[in-house]
C-alpha positions in Angstrom: 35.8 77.1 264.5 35.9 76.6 260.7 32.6 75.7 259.5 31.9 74.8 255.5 28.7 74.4 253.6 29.7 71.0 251.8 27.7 68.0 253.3 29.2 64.7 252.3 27.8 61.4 251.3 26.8 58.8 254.4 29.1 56.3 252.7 31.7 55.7 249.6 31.8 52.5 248.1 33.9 50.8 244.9 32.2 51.5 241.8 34.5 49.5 239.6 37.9 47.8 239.2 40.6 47.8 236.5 43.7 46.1 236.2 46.9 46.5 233.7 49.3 43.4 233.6 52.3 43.9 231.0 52.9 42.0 228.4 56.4 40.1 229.2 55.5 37.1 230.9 59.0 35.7 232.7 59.3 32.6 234.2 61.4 31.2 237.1 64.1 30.0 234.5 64.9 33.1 233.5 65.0 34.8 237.2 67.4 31.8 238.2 69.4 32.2 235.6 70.8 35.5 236.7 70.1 35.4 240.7 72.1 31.6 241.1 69.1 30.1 242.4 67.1 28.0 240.7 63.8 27.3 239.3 62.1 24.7 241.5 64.0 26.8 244.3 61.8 29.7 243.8 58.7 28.2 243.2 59.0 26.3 246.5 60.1 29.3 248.2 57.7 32.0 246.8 55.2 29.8 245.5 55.6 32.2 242.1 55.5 30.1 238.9 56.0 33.5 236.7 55.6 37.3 236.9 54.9 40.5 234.4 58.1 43.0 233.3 57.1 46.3 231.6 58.4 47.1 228.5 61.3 50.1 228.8 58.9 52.7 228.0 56.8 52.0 230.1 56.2 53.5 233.4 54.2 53.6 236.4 52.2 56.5 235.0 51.5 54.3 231.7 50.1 51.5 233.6 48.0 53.6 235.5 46.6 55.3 232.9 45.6 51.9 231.2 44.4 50.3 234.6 42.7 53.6 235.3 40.7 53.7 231.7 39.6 50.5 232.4 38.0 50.9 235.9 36.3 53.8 234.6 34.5 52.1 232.1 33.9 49.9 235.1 32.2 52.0 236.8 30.7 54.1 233.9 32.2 57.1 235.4 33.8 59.6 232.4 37.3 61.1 233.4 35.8 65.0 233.8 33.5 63.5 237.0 36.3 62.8 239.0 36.8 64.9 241.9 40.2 63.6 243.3 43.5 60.9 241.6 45.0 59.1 244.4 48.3 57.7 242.6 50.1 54.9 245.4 53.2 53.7 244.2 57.1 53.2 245.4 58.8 53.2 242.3 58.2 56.1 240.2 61.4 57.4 239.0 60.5 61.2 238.7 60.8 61.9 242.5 58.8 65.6 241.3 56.3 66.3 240.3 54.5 63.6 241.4 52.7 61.1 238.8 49.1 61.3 239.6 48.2 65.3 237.8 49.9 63.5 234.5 47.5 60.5 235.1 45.0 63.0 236.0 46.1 64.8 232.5 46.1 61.7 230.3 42.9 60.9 231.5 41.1 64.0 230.3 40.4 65.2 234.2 41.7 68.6 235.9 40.7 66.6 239.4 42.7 67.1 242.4 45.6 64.8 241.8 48.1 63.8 244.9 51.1 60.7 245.2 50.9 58.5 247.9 53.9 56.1 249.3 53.2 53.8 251.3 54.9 51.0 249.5 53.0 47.9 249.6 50.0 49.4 252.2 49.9 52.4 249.4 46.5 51.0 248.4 44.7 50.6 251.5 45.8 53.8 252.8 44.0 55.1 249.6 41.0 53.9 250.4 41.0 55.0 253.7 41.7 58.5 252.4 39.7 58.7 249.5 36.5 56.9 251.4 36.7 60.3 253.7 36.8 62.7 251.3 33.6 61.7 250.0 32.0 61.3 253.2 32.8 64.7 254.2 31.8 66.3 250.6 35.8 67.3 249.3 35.3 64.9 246.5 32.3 62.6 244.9 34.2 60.6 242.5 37.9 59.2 243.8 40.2 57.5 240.9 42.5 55.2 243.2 45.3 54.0 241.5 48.2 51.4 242.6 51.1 51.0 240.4 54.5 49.9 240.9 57.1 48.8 238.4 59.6 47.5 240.4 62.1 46.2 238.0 63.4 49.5 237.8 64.2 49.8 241.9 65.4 46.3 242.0 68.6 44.9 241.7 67.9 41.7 239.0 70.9 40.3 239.9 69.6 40.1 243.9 69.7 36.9 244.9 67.6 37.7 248.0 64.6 39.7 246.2 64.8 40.0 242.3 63.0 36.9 242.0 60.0 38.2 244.2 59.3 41.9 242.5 57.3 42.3 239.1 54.9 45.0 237.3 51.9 46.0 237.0 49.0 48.5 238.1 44.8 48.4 239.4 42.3 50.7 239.9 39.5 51.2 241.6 36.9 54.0 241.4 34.9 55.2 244.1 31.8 57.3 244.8 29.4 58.5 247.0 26.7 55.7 248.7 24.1 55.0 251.0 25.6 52.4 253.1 29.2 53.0 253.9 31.4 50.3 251.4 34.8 50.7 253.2 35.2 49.8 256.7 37.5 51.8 259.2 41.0 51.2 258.8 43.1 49.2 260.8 46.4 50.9 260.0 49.9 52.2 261.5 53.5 52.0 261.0 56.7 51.1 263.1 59.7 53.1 261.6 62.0 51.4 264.4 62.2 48.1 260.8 62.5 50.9 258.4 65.7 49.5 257.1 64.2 46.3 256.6 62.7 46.9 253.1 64.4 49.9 251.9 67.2 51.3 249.3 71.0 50.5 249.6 72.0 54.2 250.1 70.3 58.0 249.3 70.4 59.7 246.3 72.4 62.0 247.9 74.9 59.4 248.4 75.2 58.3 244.7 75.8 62.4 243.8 78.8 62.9 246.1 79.6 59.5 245.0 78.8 57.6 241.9 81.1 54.9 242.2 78.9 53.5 244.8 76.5 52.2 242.1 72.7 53.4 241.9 70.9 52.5 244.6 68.7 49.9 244.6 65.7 48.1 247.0 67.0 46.0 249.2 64.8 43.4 251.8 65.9 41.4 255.0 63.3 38.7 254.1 63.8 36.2 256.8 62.7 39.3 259.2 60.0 40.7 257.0 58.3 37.2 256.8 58.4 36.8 260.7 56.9 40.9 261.4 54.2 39.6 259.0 53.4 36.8 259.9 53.3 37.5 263.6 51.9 40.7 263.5 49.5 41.3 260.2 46.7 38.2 262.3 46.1 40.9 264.7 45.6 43.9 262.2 43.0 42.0 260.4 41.6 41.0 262.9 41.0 44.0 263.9 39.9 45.6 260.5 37.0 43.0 260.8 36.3 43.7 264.1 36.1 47.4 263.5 33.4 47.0 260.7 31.1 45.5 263.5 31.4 41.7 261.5 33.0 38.4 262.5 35.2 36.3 259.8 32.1 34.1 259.2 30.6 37.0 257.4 33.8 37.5 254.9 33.7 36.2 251.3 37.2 36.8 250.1 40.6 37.8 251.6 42.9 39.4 249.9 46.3 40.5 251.2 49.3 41.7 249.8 50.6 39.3 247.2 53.9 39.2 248.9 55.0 35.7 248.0 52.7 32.9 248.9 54.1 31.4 251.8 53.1 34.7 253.9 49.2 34.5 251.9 49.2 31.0 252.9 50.6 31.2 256.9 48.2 34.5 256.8 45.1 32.4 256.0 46.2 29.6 258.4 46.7 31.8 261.3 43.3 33.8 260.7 41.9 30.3 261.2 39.3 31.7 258.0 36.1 29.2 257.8 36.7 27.2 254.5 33.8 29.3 252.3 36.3 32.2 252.2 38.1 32.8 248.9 41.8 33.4 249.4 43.6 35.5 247.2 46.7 34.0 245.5 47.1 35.7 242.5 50.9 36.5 243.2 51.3 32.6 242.0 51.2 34.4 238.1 52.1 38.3 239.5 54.5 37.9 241.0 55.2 41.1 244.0 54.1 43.9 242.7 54.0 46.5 245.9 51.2 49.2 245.5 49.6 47.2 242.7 49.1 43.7 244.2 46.0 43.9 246.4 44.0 46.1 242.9 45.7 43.4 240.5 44.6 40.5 242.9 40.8 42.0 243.1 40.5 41.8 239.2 41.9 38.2 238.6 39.2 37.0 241.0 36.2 39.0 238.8 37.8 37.7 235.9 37.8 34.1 237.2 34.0 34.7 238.6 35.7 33.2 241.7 33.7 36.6 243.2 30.4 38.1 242.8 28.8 42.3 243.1 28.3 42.4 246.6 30.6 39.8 248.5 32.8 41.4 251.3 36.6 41.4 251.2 39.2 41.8 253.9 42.2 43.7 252.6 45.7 43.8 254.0 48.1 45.7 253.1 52.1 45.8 254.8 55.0 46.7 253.3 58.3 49.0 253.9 57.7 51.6 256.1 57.2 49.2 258.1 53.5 50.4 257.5 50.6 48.8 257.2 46.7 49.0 256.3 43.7 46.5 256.5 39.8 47.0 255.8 37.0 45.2 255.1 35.1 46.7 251.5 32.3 45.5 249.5 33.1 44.7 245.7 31.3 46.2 243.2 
């Protein structure tokens, strides 16, 4: 038996929130324009009225450097207290090393620094992970970090999905408290749909033959909106369940901003009672993966539309298929 003298906190909680949203602000004019739908098409379809595209030097690491910085002075932590960087994200081009020790580095921190893909659940899975390494002592402050930038993995021609995906990263630090802040997860995966949301072809495929064009994402949508829809209920339900409260006791939800019609059916089918806030920031994000769930968090601080103390129901699904849902308490 391996025994340790490190004694962990009786619970981690958020400590603050930070959010970076890049300055190009496309409309659905411009997506139509080059995916031969059109604008009214993809507002009724996606319920998206514009998203945010990075600049080209920009990169996942950039925008969670900024988001990061900004949930730090959040939660008045300075960089050299942080214990662990959690970095989730899909879509950082530099397959090694990983992007969270140069977030770690830019920062000012020496911390622990890991990658974490689990596309769109990347968040959630996060929290779940860095929530137990303060509770059993391995860290006492956790930078979480979600940050995508998905115009670089998507086709923008894709008529199916280019008009979905956008940019952007959030943050969330968390440290040691007395009452736990983040419920158990309510989290798996089913790698039977793992071609559902994923790449045209391996990397390995483009070497031995370039002529096949650079892969890019690709999603069955019709089939991704039924899995979530049918099956994401019962995974929140369940998250809520776990943290021993009923949905009368919720304040917000906030799932993955995948397009709005699955936020909206979501809602509907939890049958939520009409004094919870619904996230719908994807309206003016668009998708943006990793970062949606962080990103949709801080639009509803900045619109007051939540308060220090109200409890949220996160879900998180994605490629994988995997998914992830909690219940937290906002800082």
């Amino acid at each position: 038996m391996v025994t340790g003298r490190r004694t962990g906190a009786p619970g981690a909680a958020i400590m603050g929130i930070g959010a970076y949203r890049p300055r190009r602000v496309v409309g659905n004019d411009e997506v139509a324009a080059r995916t031969g739908r059109t604008a009214g098409w993809i507002r009724r379809r996606t319920g998206i009225v514009e998203r945010r595209y990075a600049d080209p030097e920009e990169t996942v690491v950039s925008m969670a450097v900024e988001a990061a910085r900004k949930a730090l002075a959040d939660a008045g932590i300075a960089p050299g207290r942080l214990s662990t960087v959690l970095l989730a994200s899909m879509s950082n081009m530099r397959q090694s090393p990983g992007g969270a020790p140069e977030v770690a580095h830019r920062l000012g921190s020496g911390a622990a620094a890991a990658d974490l893909n689990a596309a769109c659940a990347g968040f959630c899975y996060g929290l779940t992970l860095a929530a137990a390494l303060i509770r059993d002592g391995s860290a006492e402050y956790v930078l979480l970090v979600g940050s995508d930038k998905m115009t670089d993995i998507v086709d923008p021609a894709d008529a199916s999905a280019a008009f979905l995906f956008a940019d952007g990263a959030g943050a969330v630090v968390l440290g040691p408290a007395e009452e736990p802040g983040i419920g158990p997860a309510a989290w798996g995966s089913d790698g039977s749909g793992k071609d559902l949301i994923a790449h045209s072809a391996t990397w390995l495929g483009y070497r031995d033959d370039p002529g096949s064009g650079w892969p890019t994402m690709r999603m069955a949508g019709p089939e991704v909106f039924r899995w979530a829809v049918q099956e994401m209920p019962g995974v929140a339900r369940r998250a809520v369940a776990d943290a021993g409260l009923t949905l009368d006791d919720l304040d917000v939800f906030v799932p993955h901003q995948a397009n709005l019609r699955i936020v909206e059916t979501l809602a509907q089918r939890l049958e939520l009672p009409p004094h919870v806030t619904v996230a719908r920031d994807v309206r003016y994000a668009g998708n943006t993966s990793a970062a949606s769930i962080p990103l949709a968090i801080a639009r509803l601080r900045e619109l007051g539309t939540v308060s220090s103390g109200s409890l949220a129901l996160l879900l998180g699904f994605g490629a994988g298929l995997s998914w992830a849902a909690q219940v937290v308490r906002l800082p």
